[in-house]
C-alpha positions in Angstrom: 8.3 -38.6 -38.0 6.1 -37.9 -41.2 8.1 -40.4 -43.2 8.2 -42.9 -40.6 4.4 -42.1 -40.4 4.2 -42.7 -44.0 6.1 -45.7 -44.8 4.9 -49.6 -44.2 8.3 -50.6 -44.4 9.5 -51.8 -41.2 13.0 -51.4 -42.3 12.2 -47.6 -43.2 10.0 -47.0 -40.0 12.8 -48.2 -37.7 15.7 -45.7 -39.5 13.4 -42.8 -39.5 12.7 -43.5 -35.7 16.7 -44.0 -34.9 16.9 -40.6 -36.3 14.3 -38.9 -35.0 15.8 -40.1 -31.4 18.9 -38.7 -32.0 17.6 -35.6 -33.7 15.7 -35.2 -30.4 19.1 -35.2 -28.3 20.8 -33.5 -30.9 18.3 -30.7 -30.5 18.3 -31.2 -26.5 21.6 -30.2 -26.2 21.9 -27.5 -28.9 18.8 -25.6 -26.5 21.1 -26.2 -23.7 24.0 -24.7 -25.4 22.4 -21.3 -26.2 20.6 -21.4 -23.0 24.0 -21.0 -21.5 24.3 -18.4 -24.2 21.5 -16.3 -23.6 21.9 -16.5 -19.7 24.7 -14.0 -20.2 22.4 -11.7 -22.0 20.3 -8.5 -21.0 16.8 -9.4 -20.7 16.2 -7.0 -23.9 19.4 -9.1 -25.7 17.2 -12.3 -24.9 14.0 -11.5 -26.0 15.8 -10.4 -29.3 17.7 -13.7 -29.7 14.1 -15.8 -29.1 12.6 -13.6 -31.7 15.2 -14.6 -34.1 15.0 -18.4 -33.5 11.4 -17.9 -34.0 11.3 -15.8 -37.6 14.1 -18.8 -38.4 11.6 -21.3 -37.7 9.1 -20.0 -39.2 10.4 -19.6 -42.1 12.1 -22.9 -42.0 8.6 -25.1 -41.5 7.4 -23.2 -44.9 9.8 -24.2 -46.5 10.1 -27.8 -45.2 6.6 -28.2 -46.2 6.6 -26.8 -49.5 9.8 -29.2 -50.2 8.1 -32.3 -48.1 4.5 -31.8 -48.5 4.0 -35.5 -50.5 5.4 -36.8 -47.8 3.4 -35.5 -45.3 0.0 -35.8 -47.1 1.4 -39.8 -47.4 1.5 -39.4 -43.8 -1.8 -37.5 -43.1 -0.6 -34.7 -41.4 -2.1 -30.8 -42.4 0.4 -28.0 -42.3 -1.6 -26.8 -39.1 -0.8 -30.0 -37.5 2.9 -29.7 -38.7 3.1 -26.4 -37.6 1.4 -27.0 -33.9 3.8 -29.9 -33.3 7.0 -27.5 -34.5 6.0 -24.8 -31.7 5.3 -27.1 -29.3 8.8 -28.3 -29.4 10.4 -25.4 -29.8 8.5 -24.3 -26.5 9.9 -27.3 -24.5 13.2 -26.7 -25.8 12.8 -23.0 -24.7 11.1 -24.0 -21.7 8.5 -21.1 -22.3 5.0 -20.7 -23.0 4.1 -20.9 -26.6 4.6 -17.9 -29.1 
């Protein structure tokens, strides 16, 4: 979304939103996957296996932004921004409250 964001191309703003869809549905159905997963989990088990995701993701938005950041500053977006979005998705995909 920050490139597509970033970009005036039309060409490059309609690529980066096909992907972004599909990312989306990609990501839809991995969270249904382990979903299934976790179900079959102790409560402990899932709370474990959230964490985990989570210290992943963390440390995965550092390092996208550190790697992306001229792309995002081209597309105005801070790393707070950047990260609020992230945990808001994550949250839908978990279908929780945010961390």
């Amino acid at each position: 979304a920050a490139l597509r964001d970033a970009t005036r191309s039309l060409l490059l703003r309609s690529i980066c939103q096909r992907i972004f869809d599909e990312e989306g549905a990609h990501l839809q159905f991995q969270a249904f996957m382990l979903s299934q997963f976790r179900k079959r989990r102790q409560p402990l088990l899932q709370g474990l296996i959230k964490l985990a995701h989570a210290v992943l993701l963390a440390f995965t938005l550092l390092l996208v932004w550190v790697e992306h950041r001229p792309v995002f500053r081209s597309a105005r977006r801070t790393f707070r921004q950047f990260w609020k979005e992230t945990w808001r998705e994550f949250d839908l995909l978990y279908g929780t409250s945010a961390l």
